[in-house]
N, C-alpha and C positions, 0 to 999 in steps of 0.2 A: 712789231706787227708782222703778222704770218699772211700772206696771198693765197687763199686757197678758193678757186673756182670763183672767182669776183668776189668772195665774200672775206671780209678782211679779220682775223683773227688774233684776240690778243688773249696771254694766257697771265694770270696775274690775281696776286693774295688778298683778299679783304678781311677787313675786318668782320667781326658780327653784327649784326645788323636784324632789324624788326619790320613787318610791312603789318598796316591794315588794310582793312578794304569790305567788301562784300564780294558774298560767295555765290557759285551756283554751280551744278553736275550737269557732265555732256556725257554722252554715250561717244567712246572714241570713235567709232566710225563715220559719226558727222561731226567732229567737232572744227573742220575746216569750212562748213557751211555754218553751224548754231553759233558759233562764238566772236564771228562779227556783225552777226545780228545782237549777240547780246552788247556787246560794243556799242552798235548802234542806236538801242535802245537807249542806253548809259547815257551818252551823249546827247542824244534828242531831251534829256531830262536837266530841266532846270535849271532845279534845286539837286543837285552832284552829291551824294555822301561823302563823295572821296575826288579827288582830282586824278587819277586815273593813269600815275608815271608809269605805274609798273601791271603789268600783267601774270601772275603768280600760277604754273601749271603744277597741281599735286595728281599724280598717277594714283591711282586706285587699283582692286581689284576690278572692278566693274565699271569703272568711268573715271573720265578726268572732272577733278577737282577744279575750279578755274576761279581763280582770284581778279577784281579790278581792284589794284591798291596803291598804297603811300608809305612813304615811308612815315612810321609809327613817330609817334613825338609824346613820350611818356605824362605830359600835362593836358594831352587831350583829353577832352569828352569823349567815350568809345558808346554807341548805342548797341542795345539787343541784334543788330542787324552786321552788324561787324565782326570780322573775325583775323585775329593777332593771328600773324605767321611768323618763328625765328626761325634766323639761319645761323648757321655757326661760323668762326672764323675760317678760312680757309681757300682752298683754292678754286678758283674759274676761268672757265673758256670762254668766253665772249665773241658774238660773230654778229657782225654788224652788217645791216640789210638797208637798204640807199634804195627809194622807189616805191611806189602806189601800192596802199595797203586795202586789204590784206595780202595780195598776191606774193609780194615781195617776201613776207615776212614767212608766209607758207611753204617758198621754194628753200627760204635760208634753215626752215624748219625740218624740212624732205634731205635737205645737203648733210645736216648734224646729224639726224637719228637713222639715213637709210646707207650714209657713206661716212663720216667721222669719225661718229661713236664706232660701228662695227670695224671699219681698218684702221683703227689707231692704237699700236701697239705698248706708246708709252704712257698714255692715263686710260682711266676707267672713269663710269658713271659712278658719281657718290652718294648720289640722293634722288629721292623718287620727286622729287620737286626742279621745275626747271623753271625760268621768269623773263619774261620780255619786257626790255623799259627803251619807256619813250621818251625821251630828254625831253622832246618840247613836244607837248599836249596835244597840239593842232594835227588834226588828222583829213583834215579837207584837200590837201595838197596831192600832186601827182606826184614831188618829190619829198617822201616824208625820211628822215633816219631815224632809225629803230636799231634795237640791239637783241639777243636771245645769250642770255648765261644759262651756264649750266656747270654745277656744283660738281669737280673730277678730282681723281686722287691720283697719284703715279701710280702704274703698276708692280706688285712684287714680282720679283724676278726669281 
């Protein structure tokens, strides 16, 4: 584990792996206001399509893509309202966020894409997809842990 700016960073291979969920489009310039309300919404509901581990960002040209999902379990029921995202094997950056969401998770969001990505000279961005999971569901607390991957390659030299 790497210490960078309170935010604790582990770099490490996975396997492939499947999410579902349900979708929706944010115009990037709100999507640090609309997508915890859409959160919120999710939450206030019931009947849950999906339990909600993972939060799935696909970059666009014109908006982000923003997934609430699960990981996929190939003997589910999948409805019209769902939509399957794979990843491939390989590597990520993990940067784990401790403290009241969404704020928390927005700052550990601002550290990756405005300082990370940009000065880090030995991986790059792999994928136009990046994902936030929350180990445990419960998002009422002042002290929630959260995490943000993001799919990187070594750089050629």
């Amino acid at each position: 584990m790497i210490k960078l700016q309170d935010t604790n960073l582990i770099i490490e291979e996975k396997p492939a792996f499947t999410l579902v969920g349900i979708v929706k489009d944010f115009a990037y310039e709100r999507c640090f206001q609309d997508i915890p309300l859409y959160w919120r919404e999710f939450l206030s509901n019931p009947e849950k399509p999906v339990r909600g581990e993972y939060g799935v960002c696909i970059n666009k040209d014109n908006c982000m893509r923003y997934m609430i999902a699960d990981v996929y379990n190939p003997h589910q029921t999948l409805f019209a309202f769902h939509e399957v995202v794979s990843f491939e094997a390989g590597l990520w950056a993990m940067f784990s966020a401790t403290g009241p969401l969404p704020e928390v998770l927005q700052e550990v969001t601002d550290f990756v894409w405005k300082k990370w990505v940009p000065g880090n000279r030995e991986y790059e961005v792999a994928d136009n997809r990046s994902i936030e999971f929350y180990p445990h569901t419960v998002r009422d607390s002042e002290y929630t842990h959260s995490e943000i991957w993001l799919p990187i390659s070594k750089k050629r030299t």
